[in-house]
C-alpha positions in Angstrom: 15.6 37.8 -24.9 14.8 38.8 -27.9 12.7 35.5 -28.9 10.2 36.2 -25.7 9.9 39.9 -26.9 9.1 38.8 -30.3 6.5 35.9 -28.5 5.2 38.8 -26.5 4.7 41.1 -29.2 2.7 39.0 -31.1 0.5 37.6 -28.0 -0.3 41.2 -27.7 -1.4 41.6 -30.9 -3.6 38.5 -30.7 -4.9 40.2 -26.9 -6.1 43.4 -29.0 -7.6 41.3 -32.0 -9.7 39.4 -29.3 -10.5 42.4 -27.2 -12.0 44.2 -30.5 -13.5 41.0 -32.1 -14.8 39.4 -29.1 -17.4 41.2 -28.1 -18.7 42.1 -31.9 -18.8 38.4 -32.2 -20.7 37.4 -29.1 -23.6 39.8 -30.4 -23.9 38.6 -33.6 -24.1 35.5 -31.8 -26.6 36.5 -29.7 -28.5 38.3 -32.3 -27.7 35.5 -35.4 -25.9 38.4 -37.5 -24.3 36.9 -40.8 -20.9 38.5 -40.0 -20.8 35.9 -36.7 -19.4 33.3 -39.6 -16.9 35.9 -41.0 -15.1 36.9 -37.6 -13.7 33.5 -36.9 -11.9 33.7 -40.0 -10.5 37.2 -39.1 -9.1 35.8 -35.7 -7.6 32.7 -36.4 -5.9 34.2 -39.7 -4.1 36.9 -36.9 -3.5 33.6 -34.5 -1.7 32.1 -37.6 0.4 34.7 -38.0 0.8 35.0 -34.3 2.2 31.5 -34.4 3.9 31.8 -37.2 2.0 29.6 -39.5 2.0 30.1 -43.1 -0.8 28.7 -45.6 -0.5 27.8 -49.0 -3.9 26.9 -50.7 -4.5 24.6 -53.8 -7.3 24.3 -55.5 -10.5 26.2 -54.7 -13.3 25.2 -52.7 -16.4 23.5 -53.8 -19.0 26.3 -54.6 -22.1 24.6 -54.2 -24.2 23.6 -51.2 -24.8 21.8 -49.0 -20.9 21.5 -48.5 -18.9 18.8 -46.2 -15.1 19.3 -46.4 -13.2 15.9 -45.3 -10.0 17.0 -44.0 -7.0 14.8 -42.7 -6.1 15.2 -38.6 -2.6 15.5 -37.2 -3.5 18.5 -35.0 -5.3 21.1 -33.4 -3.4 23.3 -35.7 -5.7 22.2 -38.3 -8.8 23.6 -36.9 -6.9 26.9 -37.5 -5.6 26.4 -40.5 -8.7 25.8 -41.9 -10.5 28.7 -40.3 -8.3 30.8 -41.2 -8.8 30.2 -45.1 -13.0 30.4 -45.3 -15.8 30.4 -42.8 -16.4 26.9 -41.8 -17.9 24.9 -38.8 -16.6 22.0 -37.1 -17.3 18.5 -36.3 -16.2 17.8 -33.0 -16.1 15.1 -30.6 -17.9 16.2 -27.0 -14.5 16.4 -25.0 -13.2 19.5 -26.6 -16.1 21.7 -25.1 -14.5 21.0 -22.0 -10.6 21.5 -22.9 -9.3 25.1 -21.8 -9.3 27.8 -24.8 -9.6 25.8 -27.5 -12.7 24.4 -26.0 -14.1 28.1 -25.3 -12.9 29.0 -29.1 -14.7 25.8 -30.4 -18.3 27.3 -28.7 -17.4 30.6 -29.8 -17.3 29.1 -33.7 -20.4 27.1 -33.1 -19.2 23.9 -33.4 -21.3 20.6 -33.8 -20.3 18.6 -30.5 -20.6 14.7 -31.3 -21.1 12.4 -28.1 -20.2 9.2 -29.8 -20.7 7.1 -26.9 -24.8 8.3 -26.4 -26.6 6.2 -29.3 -29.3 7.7 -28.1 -28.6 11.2 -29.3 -27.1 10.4 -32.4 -30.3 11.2 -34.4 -30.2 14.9 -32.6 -26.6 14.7 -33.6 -27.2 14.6 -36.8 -30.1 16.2 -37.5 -28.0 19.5 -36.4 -25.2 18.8 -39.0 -27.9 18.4 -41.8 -30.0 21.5 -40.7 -26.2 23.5 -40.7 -25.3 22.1 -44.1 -28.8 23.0 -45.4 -28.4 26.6 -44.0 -25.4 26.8 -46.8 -22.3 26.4 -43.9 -19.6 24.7 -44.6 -19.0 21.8 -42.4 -15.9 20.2 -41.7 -15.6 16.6 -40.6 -11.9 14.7 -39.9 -13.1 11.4 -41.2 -10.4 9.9 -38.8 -11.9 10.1 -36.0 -8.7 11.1 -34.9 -5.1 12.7 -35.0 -2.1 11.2 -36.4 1.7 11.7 -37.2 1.0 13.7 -39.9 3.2 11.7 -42.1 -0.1 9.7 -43.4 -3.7 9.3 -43.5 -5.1 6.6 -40.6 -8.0 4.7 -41.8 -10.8 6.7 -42.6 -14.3 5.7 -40.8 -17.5 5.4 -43.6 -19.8 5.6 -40.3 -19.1 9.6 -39.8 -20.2 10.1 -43.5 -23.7 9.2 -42.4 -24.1 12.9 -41.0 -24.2 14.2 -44.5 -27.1 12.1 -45.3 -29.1 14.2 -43.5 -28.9 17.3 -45.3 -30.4 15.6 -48.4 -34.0 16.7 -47.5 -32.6 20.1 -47.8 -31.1 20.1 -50.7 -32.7 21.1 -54.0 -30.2 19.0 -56.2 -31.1 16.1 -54.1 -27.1 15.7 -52.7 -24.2 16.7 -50.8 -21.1 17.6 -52.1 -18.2 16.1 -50.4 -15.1 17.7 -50.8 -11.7 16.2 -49.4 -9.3 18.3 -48.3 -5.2 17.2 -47.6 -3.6 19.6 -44.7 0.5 18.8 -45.1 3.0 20.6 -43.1 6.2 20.7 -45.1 7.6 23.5 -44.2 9.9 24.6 -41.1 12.2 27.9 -41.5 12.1 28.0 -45.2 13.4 24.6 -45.7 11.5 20.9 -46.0 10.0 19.9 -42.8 11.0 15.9 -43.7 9.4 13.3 -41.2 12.2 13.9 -38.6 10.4 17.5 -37.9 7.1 16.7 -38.7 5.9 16.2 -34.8 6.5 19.8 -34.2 3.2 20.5 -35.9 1.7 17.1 -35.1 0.2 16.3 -32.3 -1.3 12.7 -31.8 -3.0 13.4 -28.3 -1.3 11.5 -26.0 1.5 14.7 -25.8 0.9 17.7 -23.6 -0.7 20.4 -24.8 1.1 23.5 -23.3 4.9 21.9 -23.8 3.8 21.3 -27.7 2.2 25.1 -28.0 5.6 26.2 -26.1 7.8 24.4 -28.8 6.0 25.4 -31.5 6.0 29.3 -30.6 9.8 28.4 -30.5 9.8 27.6 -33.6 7.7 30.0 -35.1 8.1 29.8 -38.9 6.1 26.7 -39.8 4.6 26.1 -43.6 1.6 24.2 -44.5 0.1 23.2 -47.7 -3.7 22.8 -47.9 -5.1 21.1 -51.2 -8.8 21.1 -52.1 -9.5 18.1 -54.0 -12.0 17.4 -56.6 -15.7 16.9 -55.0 -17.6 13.9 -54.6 -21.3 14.0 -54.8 -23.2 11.7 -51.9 -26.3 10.8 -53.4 -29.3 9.2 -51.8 -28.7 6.0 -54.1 -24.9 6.6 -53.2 -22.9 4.0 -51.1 -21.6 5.1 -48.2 -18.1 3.4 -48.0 -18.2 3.9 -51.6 -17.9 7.3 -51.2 -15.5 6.9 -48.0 -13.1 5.6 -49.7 -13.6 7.6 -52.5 -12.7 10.8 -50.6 -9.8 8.8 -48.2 -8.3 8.1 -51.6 -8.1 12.0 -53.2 -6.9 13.2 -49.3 -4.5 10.4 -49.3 -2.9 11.0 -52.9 -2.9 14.7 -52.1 -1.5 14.4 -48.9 1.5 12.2 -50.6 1.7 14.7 -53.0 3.1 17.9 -50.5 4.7 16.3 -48.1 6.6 14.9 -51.5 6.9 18.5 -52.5 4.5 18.7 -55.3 1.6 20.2 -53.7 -1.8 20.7 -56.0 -1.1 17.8 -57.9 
C-alpha cells in the first residue's frame, strides 16, 4: 500500500511537470525559442527523481563546439540520465519514433532519427547532425550501436563517427571535439549494485519494456555514476578508427573505473 501511494505520488508530480512544461515547450518548438533546449533538461531531471534515479557527475563537459558526446548503452535510462544533466540531442536509430512515450519524448527533444538500412539517405542523415553540431548543440551518439548488460562496453562501431565529419565545414577551428562519456549504475539502496543487480537498470532489448519500468519503479533508489572523459579532437587529417578506438578506450577505462567503485578516475 504504501509503495503504490509513494509510485502515485510521484507519477503525479511528473503529470503536473508535463501539463506546465508541455505546452511551453511545443511553442518554443513551433516558434524555435532557445529555451526549447533548456525544458528537456527540466523534465527529465523531475522524471529522475520520479524514478528514483540519482546522478553523480565527474568531470565537466567539453566547453567548445562543435561537441559530440560518445556515451556507453545499457538502457533507455541513459537517454535520461543524460538529459537530465545538460541540454543535449540524440542520435537515434528510426524505430524509436515509433515506440510509445519514449518515442513521442524523443520528437519532443528533437532527436536526429538514423534509418541505417536507407543508404540512400545517409547523406541527409548526416548532413542534419553536422548542421545541429554547427548550431553549437550538443550531440550525443552511443557508438554501440546498441544496448548491453551494462557490466561492459560492446565493441564500438568507427562507421557512426563519420557523422561528425560533417560539422567540420562549420567549424572555425577546423574540428570536432569528441568527448566520451562512461554511464555506470553502481548503485541500488545505498549499497553496491555488483553484477548480480545490474539488469535492473539494464535493459538489452530483447526484455519487455513495461515489466522492466514496473521493476524498476519497485525499486526506486537506483545510483549512477556519469564520468566525462578527456576530449578527443577529430580532425579532417584525423583517422577515423583512430579516433574510435581512441574514445572506446577512455569510455571503457572509465566505465571499469565506477562499477569498480572509483568513479572520476
Amino acid at each position: 500500500m504504501i509503495e503504490a501511494l509513494r509510485i502515485g505520488f510521484k507519477g503525479a508530480v511528473l503529470a503536473v511537470a508535463t501539463l506546465f512544461l508541455l505546452p511551453v515547450h511545443l511553442l518554443a518548438l513551433k516558434f524555435r525559442w532557445p529555451i526549447r533546449r533548456r525544458i528537456p533538461r527540466w523534465w527529465h531531471r523531475v522524471a529522475c527523481w520520479m524514478l528514483g534515479i540519482r546522478v553523480r557527475v565527474h568531470g565537466v563537459i567539453e566547453p567548445r563546439r562543435p561537441l559530440m558526446l560518445a556515451a556507453n548503452h545499457s538502457s533507455w535510462q541513459d537517454i535520461m540520465v543524460l538529459a537530465s544533466i545538460a541540454d543535449v540531442v540524440f542520435i537515434a536509430k528510426s524505430e524509436v519514433k515509433n515506440w510509445p512515450v519514449f518515442g513521442l519524448l524523443a520528437r519532443w527533444q528533437e532527436s536526429v532519427f538514423v534509418v541505417r538500412e536507407e543508404k540512400r539517405r545517409t547523406g541527409e542523415q548526416v548532413n542534419e547532425i553536422g548542421e545541429r553540431m554547427a548550431d553549437g548543440e550538443i550531440v550525443v551518439l552511443f557508438p554501440e550501436g546498441t544496448t548491453s548488460d551494462g557490466n561492459r562496453l560492446l565493441e564500438v562501431k568507427s562507421s557512426l563517427f563519420g557523422a561528425a565529419a560533417a560539422a567540420f565545414p562549420a567549424s572555425a577551428s577546423g574540428m570536432v571535439h569528441i568527448q566520451p562519456v562512461a554511464i555506470a549504475y553502481t548503485g541500488i539502496h545505498g549499497t553496491p549494485m555488483g553484477r548480480y543487480h545490474r539488469p535492473i537498470s539494464a535493459w538489452p532489448g530483447d526484455v519487455e519494456l513495461v515489466p522492466h519500468l514496473k521493476d524498476l519503479l519497485k525499486v526506486g533508489a537506483i545510483e549512477v555514476d556519469v564520468t566525462f572523459g578527456e576530449t578527443v579532437d577529430y580532425t579532417a587529417r584525423s583517422n577515423r578508427k583512430q579516433v574510435a578506438s581512441a574514445v572506446a578506450a577512455s569510455i571503457r577505462h572509465h566505465l571499469m573505473a565506477s562499477l569498480r567503485g572509483r568513479p572520476g578516475e
